[in-house]
N, C-alpha and C positions, 0 to 999 in steps of 0.2 A: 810478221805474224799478226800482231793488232792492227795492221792495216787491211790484210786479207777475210780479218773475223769482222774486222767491219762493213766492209766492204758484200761481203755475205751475209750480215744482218739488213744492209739496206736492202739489197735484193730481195730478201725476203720477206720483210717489209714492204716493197712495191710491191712486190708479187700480188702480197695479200689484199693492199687496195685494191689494182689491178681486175683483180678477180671480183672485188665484193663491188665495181663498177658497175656490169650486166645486170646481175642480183635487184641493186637498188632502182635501177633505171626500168628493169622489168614490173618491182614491187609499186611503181610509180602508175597513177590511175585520174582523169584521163589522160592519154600522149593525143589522141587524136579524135578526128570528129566520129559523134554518137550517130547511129542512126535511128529513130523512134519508129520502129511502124504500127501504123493506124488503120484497122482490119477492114475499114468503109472507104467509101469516096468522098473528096473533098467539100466540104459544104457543111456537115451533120454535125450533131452535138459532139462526139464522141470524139470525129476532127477539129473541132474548133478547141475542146478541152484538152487534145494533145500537142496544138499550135502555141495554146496558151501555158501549160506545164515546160514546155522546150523552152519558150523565151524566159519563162523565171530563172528555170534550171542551169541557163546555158553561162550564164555569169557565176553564178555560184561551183560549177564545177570546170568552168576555166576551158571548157570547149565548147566547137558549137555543137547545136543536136538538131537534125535534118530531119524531119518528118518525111517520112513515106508511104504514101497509101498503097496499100494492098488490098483491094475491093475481090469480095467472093464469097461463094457459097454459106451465107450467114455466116459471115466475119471468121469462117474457118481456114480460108487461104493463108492471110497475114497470119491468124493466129497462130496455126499448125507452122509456119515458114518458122517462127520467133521459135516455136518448142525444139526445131532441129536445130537452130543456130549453131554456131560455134560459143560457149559460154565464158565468153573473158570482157562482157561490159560494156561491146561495141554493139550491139542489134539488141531492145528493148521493145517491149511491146506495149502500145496503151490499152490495153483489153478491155473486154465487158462479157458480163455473164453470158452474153449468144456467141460467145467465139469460145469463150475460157472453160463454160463449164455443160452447156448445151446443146451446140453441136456435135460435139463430138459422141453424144449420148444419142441422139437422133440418125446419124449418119447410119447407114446399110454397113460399111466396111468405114470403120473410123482408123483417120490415118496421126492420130497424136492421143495424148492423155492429158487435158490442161490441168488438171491437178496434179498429175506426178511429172510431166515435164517441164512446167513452169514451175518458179520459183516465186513467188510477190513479195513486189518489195515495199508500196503502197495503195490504201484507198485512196480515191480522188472526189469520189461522190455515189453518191446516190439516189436514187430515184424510185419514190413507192408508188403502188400502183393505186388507182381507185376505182371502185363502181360506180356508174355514170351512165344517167339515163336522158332521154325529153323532159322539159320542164313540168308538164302534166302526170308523168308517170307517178302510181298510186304510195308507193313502198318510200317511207323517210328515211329509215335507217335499217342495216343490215336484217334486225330482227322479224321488219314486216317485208324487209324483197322475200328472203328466206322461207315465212308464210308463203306468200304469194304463191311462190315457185314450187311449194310440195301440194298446196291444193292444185294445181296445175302445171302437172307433170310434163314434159315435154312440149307445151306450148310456147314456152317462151326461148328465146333466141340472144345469142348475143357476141359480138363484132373486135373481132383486132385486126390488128397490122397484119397477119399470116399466120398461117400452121407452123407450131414451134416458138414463137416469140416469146417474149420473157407475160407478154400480154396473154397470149393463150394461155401459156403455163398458169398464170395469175388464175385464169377463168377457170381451168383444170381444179385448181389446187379449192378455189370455194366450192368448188360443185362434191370435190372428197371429202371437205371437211366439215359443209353444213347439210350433205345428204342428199342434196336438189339434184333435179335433171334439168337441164338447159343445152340448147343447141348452138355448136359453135360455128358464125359465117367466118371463113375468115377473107381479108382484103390487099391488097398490095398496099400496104399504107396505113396511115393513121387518120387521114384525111377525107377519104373515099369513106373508109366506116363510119367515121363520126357523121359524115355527111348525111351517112342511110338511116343513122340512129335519129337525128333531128329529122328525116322525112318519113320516121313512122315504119322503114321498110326491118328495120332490127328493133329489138326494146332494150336494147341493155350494152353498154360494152365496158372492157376493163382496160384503163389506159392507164400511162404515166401522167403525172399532175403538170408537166411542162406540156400536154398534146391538148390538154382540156382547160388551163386556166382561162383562156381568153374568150373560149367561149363560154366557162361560167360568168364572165364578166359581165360578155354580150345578153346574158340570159337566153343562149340556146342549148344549152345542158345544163343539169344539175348534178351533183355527183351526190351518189345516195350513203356511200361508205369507203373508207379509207382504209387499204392493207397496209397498216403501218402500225407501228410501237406507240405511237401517240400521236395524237391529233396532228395537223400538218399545217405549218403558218399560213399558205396559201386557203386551207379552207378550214378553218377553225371552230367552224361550226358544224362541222358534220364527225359526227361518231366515228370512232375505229371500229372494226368488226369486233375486236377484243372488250370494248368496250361493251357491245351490244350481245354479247354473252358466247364468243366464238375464240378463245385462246388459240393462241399460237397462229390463228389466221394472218398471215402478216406476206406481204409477198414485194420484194424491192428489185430492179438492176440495179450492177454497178459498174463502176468506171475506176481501173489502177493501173499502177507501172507494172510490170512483170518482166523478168530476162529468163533466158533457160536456167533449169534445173539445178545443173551444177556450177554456177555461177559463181565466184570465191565469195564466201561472207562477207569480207571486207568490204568489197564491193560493192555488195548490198546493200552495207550498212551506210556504207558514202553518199549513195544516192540516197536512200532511205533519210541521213537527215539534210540532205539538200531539200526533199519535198517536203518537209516537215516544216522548214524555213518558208518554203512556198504558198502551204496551207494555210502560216499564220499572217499572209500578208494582207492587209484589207481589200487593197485591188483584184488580186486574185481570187478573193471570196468574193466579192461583188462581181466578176466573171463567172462563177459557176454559179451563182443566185439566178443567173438570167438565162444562164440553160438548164435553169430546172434541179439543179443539184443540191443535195443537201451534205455540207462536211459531215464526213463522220468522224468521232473522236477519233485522234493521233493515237496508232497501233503500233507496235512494233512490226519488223518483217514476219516474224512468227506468229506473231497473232492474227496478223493479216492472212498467213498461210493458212491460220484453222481456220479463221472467219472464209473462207472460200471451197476448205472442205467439209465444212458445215454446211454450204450452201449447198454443195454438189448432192452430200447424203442424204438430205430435206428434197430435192428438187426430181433426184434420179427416179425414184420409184414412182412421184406422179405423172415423169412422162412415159414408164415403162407401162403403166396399168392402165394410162390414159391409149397406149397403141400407137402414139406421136410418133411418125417416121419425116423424112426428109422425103421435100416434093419431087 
C-alpha cells in the first residue's frame, strides 16, 4: 500500500514537470533567428542604422537578427508586411515616419494602420528638418523669410525629396502655421533639389540636417531656420523657428524598432532593454552622429507608443488640408 501511494505520487510529480516542460520552453524568448525588416533598399540611412541596431542587438539577445529589405511604395510595403506579421517576436520592423505614420494617410485605399497595428518598442534617432536657401538669399532667420514670403505671395518656391515626404510635410506644416503661400517643386531626391536651389532655379527648400551639412560647409547653402526644439549642434547658429516667435513649429523623422500590435509585453520589454543597452553604447552613438541622428532620450515602450501617436495627430490634418495624395 505505501509502496503503490508512492509510486503514484511520483507519477504525479512527473507528470507535473512533464507538463510544465512545453510551458517554460514556450515562455523562453529568443529560440531562433529574428528577422529585421527594413522598408528601403540597401545602401540608405534607415539600412545602415538597422544593420547597425542588429549587430548590437544580436549578442545581447543570444540570436542572430537578419536584416531584410523590403523596398516599396514609401516604405509602405515592409512596413504594412511587419503590421500583418504573425506577433510572437520573430519579424520586427525598423520603421520611420514615411512607412509608420504617413503612408498610409496618403495612400487612396490604405492597406495597414501603423499606429494601431504596430506596437513600438524604441526610438533610434532623429532627424529635424531646416529651412535652407543659396548663400545670397535675403531672409537670416525665420522672422524675416516669413516677411518676405507674405509681401510676396506666391512668388516664392520651394524643393524636397517628393510629394509626401516627411520634407514636404515640413514645408506644409510652415506654410499652416506662419500664414505664407509658397510653391511646392517637388524632386526624386534630395540631391537633384538642392542642386536647383544652388542654381537659382528654387529659392528655398526644407531638408534633414544630414542632406544639407556638407554643403553648408562648402558654403553652397545656408540654412535660414531650424524646425527643431532647440538649436542643433550641427548649426548653432542659426535660430529655431520657436525661437524666432513661431511655437510649436518644430517638424523631425524618425527612426525605431516596431513588431505587430499584439506582440507579448514581455517581449517588448526584452528587446526594449536590449536597445537601451545599445543606445548607451559610445560606438553606437558615434554611428548615428554620422548619419545624421540625434539620440532621443530613453523612453519606455509606452511612451514611445504616445510619442508616435502624437506625431500621427500633429501630422494627419496637415496632410489632409494640404490635399497630399500618393503619386
Amino acid at each position: 500500500m505505501i509502496f503503490r501511494t508512492l509510486v503514484t505520487h511520483v507519477l504525479v510529480v512527473f507528470g507535473m514537470v512533464a507538463w510544465s516542460l512545453p510551458a517554460q520552453a514556450q515562455g523562453k524568448y529568443p529560440e531562433r533567428t529574428i528577422r529585421l525588416v527594413v522598408p528601403t533598399a540597401p545602401g540608405g540611412s534607415l539600412d545602415v542604422t538597422g544593420r547597425h541596431i542588429a549587430a548590437q542587438l544580436t549578442p545581447m539577445l543570444g540570436q542572430s537578427i537578419v536584416v531584410d529589405n523590403v523596398a516599396g511604395a514609401g516604405n509602405a510595403l515592409g512596413t504594412g508586411q511587419v503590421a500583418k506579421s504573425k506577433p510572437d517576436g520573430y519579424t520586427l520592423l525598423l520603421g520611420a515616419s514615411s512607412g509608420v505614420i504617413i503612408s498610409p494617410v496618403i495612400m487612396a485605399t490604405p492597406t495597414y494602420d501603423g499606429v494601431k497595428e504596430l506596437t513600438a518598442i524604441s526610438l533610434l534617432g532623429l532627424q529635424y528638418l531646416v529651412v535652407c536657401a543659396a548663400p545670397g538669399f535675403p531672409a537670416k532667420d525665420a522672422r524675416e523669410l516669413v516677411a518676405l514670403l507674405k509681401a510676396n505671395p506666391g512668388k516664392y518656391s520651394y524643393a524636397t525629396p517628393g510629394i509626401g515626404s516627411v520634407n514636404h510635410l515640413g514645408g506644409e506644416l510652415f506654410k499652416a502655421m506662419t500664414g505664407v503661400n509658397m510653391v511646392h517643386i517637388p524632386y526624386k531626391g534630395a540631391a537633384p533639389a538642392l542642386n536647383d536651389v544652388i542654381g537659382g532655379n528654387v529659392q528655398l527648400s526644407t531638408m534633414t540636417t544630414a542632406s544639407v551639412v556638407a554643403m553648408v560647409r562648402a558654403n553652397k547653402i545656408k540654412v535660414i531656420s531650424s524646425l527643431s526644439d532647440e538649436r542643433l549642434s550641427d548649426f548653432p547658429e542659426v535660430p529655431t523657428a520657436i525661437e524666432s516667435g513661431f511655437p510649436g513649429l518644430t517638424m523631425s523623422t524618425f527612426s525605431g524598432l516596431f513588431a505587430p500590435a499584439a506582440t507579448p509585453r514581455a517581449i517588448v520589454n526584452q528587446i526594449h532593454a536590449a536597445t537601451a543597452k545599445a543606445l548607451a553604447n559610445p560606438a553606437f552613438q558615434k554611428e548615428m552622429a554620422t548619419l545624421g541622428n540625434i539620440l532621443p532620450p530613453n523612453r519606455t515602450p509606452e511612451e514611445t507608443q504616445r510619442f508616435i501617436a502624437d506625431f500621427a495627430t500633429r501630422i494627419t490634418p496637415v496632410i489632409k488640408n494640404a490635399g497630399i495624395k500618393e503619386e
